[in-house]
Each structure stands twice: as C-alpha cells, then as structure tokens.
C-alpha positions in Angstrom: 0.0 0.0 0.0 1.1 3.1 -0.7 1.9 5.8 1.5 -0.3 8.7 1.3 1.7 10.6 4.2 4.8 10.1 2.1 3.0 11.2 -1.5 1.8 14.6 0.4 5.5 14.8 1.5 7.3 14.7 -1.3 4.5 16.8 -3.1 5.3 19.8 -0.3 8.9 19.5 0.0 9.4 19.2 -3.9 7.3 22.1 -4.4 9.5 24.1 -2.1 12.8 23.3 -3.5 10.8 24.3 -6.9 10.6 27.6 -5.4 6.7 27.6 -6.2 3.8 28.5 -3.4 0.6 26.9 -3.0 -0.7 29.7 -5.4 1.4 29.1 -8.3 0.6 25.3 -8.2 -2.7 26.5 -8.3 -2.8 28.7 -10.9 -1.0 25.9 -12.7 -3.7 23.7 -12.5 -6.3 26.0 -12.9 -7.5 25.5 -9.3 -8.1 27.9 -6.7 -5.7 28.0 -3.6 -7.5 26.8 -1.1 -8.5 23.9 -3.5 -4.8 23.1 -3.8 -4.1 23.8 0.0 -6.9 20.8 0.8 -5.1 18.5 -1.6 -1.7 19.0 -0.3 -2.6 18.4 2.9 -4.6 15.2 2.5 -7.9 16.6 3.3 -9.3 16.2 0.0 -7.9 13.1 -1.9 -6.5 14.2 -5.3 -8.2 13.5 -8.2 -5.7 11.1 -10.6 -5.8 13.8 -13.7 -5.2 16.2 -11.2 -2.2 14.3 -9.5 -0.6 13.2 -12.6 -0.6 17.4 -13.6 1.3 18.0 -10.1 3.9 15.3 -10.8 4.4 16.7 -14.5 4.7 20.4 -12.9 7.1 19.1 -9.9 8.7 16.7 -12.1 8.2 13.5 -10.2 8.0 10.3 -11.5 5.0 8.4 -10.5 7.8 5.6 -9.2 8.6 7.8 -6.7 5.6 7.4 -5.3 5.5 4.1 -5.6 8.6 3.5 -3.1 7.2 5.6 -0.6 5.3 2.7 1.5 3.0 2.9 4.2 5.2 1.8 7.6 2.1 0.0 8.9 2.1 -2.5 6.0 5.8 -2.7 6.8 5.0 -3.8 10.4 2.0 -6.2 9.1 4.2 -8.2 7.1 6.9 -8.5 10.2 4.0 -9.3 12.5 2.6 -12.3 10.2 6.1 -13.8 10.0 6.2 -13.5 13.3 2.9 -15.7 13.7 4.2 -18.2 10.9 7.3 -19.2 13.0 5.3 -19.2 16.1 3.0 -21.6 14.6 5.6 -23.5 13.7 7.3 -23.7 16.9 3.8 -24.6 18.4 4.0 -27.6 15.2 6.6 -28.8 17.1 5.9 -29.2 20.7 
C-alpha cells in the first residue's frame, strides 16, 4: 500500500525546492488555492488527472511514489512472520 503521508510529503517539499507557493501550483492547475491547499494536505484526496498534472509540474516520477510505503504495511508483514514461525514452533511441541 502506498503511502499517502509520504505522496503529500514529497509533493510539499518538492514544491519548495521548486521555489513555487501553494498559489502558483494553483494557478497551474487551474485551481483555486485553497483547492490546492486541501489537496496537499490530505484533506481532499487528489483527483488522478489532477495528480498526474502535479507530478508533471514538480517533475516527479510516479515511481517515486511508488517506493514511498506505508510503515504500517511494513509492520503487518513483520508481524505475520512473526505468527508463521510461532506456529511452527507450536508444530513442534
């Protein structure tokens, strides 16, 4: 699963090392502010035409995103191996 924390992240901090405000993405996507504002900070989920127009204005590569995984899948997967081998230890007594 992906990481939506992450994805808002890397929207924010790559907008900022662009130099561009919250108003200039905006404008860019033909958007009002606040509109942007409620996207970028995960209140209102982006819509995918509307994403995919951020990532071609930020120049970020969809990938990216990809990587950026949600730490409570990460602790899922270590907590079912955990009951595998404890399953199997129970096999064996």
């Amino acid at each position: 699963m992906t990481n939506i924390r992450g994805i808002k992240e890397t929207i924010l901090m790559t907008r900022k090392e662009k130099g561009l405000t919250q108003k200039d993405m905006a404008k860019k996507l033909n958007i009002s502010q606040p509109a942007y504002s409620y996207y970028e900070k995960g209140d209102k989920p982006l819509p995918a035409n509307q994403l995919k127009k951020v990532l071609e204005i930020l120049d970020i590569e969809m990938e990216q995103l990809k990587e950026l995984e949600d730490p409570l899948d990460t602790i899922n997967r270590s907590l079912e191996r955990i009951a595998n081998a404890l399953e199997k230890i129970e096999k064996k007594l």
